[in-house]
PDB file of N, CA, C and O in Angstrom:
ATOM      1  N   UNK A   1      29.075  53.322 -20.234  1.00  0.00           N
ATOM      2  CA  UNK A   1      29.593  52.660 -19.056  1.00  0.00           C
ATOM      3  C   UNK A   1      28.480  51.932 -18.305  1.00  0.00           C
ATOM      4  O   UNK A   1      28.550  50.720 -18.100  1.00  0.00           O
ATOM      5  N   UNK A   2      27.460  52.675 -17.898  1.00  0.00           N
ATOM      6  CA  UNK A   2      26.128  51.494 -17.538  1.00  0.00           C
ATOM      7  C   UNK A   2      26.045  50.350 -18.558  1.00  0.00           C
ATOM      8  O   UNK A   2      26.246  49.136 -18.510  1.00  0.00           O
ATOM      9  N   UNK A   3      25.691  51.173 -19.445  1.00  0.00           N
ATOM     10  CA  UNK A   3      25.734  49.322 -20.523  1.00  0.00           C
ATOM     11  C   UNK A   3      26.679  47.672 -19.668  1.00  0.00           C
ATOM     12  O   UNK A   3      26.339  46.527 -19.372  1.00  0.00           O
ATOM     13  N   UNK A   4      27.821  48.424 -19.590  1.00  0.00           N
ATOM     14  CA  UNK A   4      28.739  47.389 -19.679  1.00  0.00           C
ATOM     15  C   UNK A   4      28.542  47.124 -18.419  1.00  0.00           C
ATOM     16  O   UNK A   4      28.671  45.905 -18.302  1.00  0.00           O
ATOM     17  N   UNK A   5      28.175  47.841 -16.895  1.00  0.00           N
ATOM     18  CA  UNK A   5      27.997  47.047 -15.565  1.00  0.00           C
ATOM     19  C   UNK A   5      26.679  46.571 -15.264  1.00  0.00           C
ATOM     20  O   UNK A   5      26.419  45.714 -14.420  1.00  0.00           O
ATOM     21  N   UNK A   6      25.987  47.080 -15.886  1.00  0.00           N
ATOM     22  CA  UNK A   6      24.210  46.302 -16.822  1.00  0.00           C
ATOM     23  C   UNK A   6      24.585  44.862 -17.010  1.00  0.00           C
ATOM     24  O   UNK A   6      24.182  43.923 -16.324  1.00  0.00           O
ATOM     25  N   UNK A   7      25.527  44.802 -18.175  1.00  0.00           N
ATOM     26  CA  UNK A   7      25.826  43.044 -18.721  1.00  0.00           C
ATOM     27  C   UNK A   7      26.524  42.461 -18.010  1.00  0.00           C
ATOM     28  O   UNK A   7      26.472  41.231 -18.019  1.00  0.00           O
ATOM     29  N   UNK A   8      27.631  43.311 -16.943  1.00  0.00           N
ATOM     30  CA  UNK A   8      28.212  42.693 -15.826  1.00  0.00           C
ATOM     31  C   UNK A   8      27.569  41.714 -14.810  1.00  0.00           C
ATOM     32  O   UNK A   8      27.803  40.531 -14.563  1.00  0.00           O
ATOM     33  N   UNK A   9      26.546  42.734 -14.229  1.00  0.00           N
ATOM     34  CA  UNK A   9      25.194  42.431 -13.595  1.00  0.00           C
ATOM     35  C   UNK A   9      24.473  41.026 -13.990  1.00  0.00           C
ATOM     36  O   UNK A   9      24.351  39.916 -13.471  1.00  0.00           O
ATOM     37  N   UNK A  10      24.183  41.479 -14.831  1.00  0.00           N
ATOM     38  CA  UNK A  10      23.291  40.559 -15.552  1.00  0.00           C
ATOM     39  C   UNK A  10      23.999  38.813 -15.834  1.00  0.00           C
ATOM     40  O   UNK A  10      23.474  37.784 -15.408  1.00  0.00           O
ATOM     41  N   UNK A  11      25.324  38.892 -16.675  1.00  0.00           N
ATOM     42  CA  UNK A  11      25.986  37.877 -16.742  1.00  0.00           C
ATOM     43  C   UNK A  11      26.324  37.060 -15.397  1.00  0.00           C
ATOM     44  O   UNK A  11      26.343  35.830 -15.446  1.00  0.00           O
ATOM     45  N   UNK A  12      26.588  37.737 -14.207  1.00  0.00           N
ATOM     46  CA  UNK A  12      26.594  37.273 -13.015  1.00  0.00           C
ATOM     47  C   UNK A  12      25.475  36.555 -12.652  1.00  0.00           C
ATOM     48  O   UNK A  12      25.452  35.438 -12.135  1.00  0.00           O
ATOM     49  N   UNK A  13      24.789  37.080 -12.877  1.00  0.00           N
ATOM     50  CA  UNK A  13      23.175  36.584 -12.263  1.00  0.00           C
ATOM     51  C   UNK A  13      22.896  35.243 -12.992  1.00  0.00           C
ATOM     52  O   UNK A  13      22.475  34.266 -12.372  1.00  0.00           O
ATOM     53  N   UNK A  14      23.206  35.215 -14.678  1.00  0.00           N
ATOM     54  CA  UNK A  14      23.123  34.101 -15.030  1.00  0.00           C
ATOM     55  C   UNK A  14      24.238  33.091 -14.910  1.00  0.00           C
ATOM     56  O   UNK A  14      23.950  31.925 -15.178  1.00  0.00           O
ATOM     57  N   UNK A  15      25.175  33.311 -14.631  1.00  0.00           N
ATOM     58  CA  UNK A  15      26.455  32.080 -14.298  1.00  0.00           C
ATOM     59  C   UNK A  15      26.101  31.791 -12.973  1.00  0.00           C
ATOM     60  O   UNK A  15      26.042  30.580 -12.756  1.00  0.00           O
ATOM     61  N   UNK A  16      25.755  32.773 -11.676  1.00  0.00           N
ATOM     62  CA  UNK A  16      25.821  31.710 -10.680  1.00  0.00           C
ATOM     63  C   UNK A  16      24.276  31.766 -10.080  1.00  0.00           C
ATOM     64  O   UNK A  16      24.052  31.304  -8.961  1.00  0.00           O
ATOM     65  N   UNK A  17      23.276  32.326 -10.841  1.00  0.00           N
ATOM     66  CA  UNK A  17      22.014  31.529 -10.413  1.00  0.00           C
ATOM     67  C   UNK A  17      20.927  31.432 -11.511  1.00  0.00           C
ATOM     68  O   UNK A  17      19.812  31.951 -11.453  1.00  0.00           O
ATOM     69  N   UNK A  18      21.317  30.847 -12.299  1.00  0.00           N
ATOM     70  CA  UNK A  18      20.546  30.310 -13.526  1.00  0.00           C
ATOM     71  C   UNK A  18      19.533  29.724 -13.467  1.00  0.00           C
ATOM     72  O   UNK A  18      18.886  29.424 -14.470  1.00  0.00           O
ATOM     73  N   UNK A  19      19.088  29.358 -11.927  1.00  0.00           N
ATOM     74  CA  UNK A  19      17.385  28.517 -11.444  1.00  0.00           C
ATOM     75  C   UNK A  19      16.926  29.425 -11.523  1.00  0.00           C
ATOM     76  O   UNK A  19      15.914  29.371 -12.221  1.00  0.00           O
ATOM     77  N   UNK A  20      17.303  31.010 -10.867  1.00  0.00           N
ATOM     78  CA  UNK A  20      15.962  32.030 -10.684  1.00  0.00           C
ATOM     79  C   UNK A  20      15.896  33.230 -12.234  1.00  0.00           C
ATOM     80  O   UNK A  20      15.018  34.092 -12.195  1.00  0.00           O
ATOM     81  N   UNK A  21      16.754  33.194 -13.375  1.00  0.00           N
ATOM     82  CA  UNK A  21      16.484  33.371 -14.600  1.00  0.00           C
ATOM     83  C   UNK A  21      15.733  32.347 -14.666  1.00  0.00           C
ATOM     84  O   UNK A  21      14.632  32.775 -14.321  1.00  0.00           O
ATOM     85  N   UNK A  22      15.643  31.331 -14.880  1.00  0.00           N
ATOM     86  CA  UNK A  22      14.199  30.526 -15.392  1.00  0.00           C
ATOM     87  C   UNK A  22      12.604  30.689 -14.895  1.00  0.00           C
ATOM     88  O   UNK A  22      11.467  30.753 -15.362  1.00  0.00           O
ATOM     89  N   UNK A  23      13.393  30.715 -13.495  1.00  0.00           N
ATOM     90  CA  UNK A  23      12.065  31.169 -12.428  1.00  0.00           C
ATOM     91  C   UNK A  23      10.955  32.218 -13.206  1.00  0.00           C
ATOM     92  O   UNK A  23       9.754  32.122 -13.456  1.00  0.00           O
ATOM     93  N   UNK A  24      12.028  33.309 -13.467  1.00  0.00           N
ATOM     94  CA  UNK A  24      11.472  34.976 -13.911  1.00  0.00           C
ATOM     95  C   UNK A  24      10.883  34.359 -15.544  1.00  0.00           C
ATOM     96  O   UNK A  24       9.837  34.810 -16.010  1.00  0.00           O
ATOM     97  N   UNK A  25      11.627  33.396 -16.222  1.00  0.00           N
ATOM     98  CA  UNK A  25      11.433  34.178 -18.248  1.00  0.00           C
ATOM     99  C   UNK A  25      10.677  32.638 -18.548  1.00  0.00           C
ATOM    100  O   UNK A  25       9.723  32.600 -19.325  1.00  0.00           O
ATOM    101  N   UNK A  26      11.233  31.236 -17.798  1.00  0.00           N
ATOM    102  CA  UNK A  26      10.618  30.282 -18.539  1.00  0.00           C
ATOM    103  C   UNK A  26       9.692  29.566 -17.469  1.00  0.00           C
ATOM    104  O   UNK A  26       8.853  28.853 -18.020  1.00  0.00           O
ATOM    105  N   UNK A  27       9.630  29.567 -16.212  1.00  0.00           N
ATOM    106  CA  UNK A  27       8.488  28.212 -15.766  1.00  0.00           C
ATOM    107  C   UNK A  27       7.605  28.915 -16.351  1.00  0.00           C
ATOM    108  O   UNK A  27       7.917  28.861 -17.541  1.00  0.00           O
ATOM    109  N   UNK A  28       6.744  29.507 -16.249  1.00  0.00           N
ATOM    110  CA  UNK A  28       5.532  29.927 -17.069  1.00  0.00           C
ATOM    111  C   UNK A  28       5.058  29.300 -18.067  1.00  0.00           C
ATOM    112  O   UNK A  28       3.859  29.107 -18.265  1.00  0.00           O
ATOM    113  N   UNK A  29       6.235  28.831 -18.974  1.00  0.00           N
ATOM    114  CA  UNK A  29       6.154  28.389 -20.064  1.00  0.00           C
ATOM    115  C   UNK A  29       5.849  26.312 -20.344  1.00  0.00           C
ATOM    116  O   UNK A  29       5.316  25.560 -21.161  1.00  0.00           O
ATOM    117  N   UNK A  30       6.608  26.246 -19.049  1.00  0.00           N
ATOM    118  CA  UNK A  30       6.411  24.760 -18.750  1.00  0.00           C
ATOM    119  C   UNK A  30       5.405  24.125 -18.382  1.00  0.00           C
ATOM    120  O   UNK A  30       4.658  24.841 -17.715  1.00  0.00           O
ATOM    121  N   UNK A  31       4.916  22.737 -18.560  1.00  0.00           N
ATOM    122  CA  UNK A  31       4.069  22.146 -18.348  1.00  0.00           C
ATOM    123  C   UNK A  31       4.042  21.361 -16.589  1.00  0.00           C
ATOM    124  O   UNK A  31       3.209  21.325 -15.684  1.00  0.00           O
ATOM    125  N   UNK A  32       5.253  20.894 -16.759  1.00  0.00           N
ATOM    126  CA  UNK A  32       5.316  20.315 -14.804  1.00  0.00           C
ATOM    127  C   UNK A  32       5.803  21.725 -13.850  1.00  0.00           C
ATOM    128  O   UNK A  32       5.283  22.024 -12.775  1.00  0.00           O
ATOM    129  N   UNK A  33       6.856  22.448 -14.487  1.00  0.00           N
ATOM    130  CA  UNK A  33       7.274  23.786 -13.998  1.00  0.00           C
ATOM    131  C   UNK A  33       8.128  23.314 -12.442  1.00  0.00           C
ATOM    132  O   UNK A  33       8.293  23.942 -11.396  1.00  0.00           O
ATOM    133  N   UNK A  34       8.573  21.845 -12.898  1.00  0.00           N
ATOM    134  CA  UNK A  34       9.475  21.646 -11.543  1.00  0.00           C
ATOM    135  C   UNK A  34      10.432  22.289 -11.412  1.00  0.00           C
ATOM    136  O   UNK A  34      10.526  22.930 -10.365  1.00  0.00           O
ATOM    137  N   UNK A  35      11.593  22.380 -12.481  1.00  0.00           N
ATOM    138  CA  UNK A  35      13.152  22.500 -12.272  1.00  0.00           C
ATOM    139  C   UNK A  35      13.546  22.753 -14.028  1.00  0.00           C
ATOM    140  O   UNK A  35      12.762  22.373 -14.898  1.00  0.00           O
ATOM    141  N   UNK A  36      14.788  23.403 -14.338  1.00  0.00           N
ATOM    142  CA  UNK A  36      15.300  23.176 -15.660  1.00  0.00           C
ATOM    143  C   UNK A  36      16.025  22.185 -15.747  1.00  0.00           C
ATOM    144  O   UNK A  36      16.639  21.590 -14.862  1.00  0.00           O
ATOM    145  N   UNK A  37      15.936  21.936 -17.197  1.00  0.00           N
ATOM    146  CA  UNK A  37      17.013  20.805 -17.761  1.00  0.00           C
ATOM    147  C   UNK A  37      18.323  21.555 -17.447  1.00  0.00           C
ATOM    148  O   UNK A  37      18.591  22.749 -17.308  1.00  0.00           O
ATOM    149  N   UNK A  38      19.248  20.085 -17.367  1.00  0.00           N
ATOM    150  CA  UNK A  38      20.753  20.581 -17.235  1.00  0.00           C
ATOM    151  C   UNK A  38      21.380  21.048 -18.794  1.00  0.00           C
ATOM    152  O   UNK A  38      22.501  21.547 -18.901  1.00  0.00           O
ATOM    153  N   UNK A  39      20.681  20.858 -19.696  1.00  0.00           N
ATOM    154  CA  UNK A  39      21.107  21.779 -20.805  1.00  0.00           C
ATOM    155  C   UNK A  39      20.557  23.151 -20.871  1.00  0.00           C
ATOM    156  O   UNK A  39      20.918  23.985 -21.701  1.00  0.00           O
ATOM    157  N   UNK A  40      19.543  23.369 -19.831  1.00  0.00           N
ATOM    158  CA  UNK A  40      19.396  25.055 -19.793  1.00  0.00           C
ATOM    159  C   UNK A  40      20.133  25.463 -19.169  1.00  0.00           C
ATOM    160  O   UNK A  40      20.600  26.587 -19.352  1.00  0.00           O
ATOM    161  N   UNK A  41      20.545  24.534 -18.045  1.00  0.00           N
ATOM    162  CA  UNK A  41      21.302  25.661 -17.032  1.00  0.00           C
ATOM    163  C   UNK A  41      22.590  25.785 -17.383  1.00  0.00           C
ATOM    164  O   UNK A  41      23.386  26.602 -16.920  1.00  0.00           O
ATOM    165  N   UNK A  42      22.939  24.394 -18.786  1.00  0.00           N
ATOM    166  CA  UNK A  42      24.787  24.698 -18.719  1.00  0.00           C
ATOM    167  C   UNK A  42      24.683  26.092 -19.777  1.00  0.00           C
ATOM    168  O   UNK A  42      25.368  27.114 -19.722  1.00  0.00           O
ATOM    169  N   UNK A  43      23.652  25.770 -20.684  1.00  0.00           N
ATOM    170  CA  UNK A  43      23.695  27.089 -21.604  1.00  0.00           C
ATOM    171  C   UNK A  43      23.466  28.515 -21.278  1.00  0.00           C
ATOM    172  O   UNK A  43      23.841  29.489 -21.931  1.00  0.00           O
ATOM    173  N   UNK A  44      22.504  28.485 -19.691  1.00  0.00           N
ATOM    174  CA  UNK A  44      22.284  29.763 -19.612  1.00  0.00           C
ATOM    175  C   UNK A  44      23.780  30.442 -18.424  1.00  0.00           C
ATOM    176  O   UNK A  44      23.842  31.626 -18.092  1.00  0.00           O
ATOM    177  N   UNK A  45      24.761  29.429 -18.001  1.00  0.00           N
ATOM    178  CA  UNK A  45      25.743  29.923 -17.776  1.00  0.00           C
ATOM    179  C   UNK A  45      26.844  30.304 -18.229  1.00  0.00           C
ATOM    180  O   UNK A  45      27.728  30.912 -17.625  1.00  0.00           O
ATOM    181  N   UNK A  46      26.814  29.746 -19.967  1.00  0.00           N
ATOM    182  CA  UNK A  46      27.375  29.734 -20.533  1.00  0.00           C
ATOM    183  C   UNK A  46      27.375  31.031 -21.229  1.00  0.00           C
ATOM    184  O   UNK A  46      28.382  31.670 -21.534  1.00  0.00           O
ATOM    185  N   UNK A  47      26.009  31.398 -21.478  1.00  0.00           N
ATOM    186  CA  UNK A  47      25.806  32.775 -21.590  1.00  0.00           C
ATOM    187  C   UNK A  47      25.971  33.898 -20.739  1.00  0.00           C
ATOM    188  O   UNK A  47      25.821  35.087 -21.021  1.00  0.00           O
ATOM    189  N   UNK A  48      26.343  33.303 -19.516  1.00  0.00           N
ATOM    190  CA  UNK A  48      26.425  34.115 -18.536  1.00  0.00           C
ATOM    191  C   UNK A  48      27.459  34.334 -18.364  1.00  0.00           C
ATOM    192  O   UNK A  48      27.515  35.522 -18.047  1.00  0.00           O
ATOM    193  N   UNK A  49      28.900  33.688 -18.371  1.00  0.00           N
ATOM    194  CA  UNK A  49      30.243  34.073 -18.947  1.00  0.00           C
ATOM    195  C   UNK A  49      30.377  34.770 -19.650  1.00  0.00           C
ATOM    196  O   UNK A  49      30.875  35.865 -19.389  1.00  0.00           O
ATOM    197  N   UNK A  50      29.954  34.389 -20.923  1.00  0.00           N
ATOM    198  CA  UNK A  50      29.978  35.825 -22.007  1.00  0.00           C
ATOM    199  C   UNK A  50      29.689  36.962 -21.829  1.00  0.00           C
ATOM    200  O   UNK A  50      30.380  37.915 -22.188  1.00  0.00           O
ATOM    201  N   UNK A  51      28.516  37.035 -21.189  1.00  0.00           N
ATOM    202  CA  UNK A  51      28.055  38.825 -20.937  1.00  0.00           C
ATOM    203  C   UNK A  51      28.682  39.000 -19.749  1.00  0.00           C
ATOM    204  O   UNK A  51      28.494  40.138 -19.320  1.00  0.00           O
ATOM    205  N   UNK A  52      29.483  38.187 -18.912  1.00  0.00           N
ATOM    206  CA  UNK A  52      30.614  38.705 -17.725  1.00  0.00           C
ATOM    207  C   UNK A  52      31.347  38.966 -18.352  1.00  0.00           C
ATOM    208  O   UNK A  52      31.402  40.186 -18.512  1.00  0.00           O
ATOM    209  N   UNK A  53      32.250  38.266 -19.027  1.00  0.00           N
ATOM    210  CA  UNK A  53      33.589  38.731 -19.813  1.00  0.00           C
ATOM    211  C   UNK A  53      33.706  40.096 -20.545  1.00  0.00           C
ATOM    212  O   UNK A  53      34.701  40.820 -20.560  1.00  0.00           O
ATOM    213  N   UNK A  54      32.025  40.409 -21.394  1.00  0.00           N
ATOM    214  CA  UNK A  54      32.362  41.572 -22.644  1.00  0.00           C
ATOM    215  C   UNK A  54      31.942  42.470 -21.611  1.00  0.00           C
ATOM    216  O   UNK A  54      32.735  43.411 -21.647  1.00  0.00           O
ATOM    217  N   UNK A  55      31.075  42.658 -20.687  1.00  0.00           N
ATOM    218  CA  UNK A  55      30.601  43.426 -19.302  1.00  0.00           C
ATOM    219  C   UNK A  55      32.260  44.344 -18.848  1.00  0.00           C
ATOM    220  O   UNK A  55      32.569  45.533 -18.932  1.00  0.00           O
ATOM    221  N   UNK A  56      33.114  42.972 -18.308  1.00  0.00           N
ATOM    222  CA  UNK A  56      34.385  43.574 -17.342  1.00  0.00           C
ATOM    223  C   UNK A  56      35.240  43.755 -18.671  1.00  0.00           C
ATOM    224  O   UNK A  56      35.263  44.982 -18.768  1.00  0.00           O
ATOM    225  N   UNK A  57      35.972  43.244 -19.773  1.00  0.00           N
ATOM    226  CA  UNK A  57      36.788  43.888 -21.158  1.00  0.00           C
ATOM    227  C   UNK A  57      35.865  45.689 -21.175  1.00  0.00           C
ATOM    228  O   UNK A  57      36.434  46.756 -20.942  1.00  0.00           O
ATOM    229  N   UNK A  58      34.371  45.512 -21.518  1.00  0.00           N
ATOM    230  CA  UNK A  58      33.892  47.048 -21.931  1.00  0.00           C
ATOM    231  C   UNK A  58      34.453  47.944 -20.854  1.00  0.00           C
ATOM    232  O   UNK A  58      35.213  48.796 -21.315  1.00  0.00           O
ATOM    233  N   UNK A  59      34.290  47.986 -19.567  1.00  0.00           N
ATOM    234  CA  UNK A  59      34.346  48.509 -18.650  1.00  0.00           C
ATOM    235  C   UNK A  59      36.808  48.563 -18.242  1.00  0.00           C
ATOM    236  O   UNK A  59      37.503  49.332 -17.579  1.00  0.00           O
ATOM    237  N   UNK A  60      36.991  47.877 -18.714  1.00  0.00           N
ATOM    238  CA  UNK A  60      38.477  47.598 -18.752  1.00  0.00           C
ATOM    239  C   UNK A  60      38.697  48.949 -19.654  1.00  0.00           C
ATOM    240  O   UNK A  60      39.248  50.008 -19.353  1.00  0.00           O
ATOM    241  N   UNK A  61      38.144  48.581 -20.719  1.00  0.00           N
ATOM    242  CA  UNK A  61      38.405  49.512 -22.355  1.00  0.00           C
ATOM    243  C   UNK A  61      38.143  50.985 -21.962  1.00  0.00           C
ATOM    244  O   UNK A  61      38.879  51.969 -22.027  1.00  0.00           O
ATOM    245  N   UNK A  62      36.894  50.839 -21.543  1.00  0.00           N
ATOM    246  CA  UNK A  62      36.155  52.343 -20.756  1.00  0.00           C
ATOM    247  C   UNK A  62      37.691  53.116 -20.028  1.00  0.00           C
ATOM    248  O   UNK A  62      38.212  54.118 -20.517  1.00  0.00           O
ATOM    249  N   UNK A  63      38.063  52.604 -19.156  1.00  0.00           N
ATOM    250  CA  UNK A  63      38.633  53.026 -18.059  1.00  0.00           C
ATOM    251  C   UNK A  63      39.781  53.034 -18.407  1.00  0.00           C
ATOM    252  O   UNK A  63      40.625  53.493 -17.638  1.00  0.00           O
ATOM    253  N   UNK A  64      40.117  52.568 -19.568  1.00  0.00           N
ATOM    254  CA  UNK A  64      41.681  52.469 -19.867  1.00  0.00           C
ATOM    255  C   UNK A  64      41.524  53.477 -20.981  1.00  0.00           C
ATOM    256  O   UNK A  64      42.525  54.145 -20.725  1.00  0.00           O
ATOM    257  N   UNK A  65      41.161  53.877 -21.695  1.00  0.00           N
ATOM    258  CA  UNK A  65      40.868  54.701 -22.432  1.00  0.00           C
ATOM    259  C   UNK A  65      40.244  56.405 -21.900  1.00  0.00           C
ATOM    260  O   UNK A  65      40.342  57.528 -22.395  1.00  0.00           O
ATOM    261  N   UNK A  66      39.781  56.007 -21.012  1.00  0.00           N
ATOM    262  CA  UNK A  66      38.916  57.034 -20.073  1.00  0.00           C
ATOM    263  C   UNK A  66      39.267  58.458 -20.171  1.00  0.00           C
ATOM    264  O   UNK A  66      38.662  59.291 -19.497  1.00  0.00           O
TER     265      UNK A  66
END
């Protein structure tokens, strides 16, 4: 059950603030380290749906099963 409000967590964080995941894992990595591309941020929300969705289904399953 942590697992799944872990990826809850987490998926949230990347769908609605996907500047400060970059902040934390990639400016470091950048050379100007202004801002992300809009293909990081559509992908890293995109990923961030996903681990919301299997996050609240695990936690659905958990509790319905419980």
């Amino acid at each position: 059950m942590i697992l799944f409000i872990f990826l809850t967590m987490v998926g949230m964080l990347l769908l609605f603030k996907p500047v400060w995941f970059w902040e934390i894992t990639e400016r470091w990595k950048s050379r100007d380290a202004s801002e992300p591309s809009d293909l990081y941020l559509w992908n890293t929300r995109i990923g961030g749906l996903i681990c919301t969705i299997i996050g609240i289904a695990g936690l659905i399953v958990y509790f319905w099963n419980g």
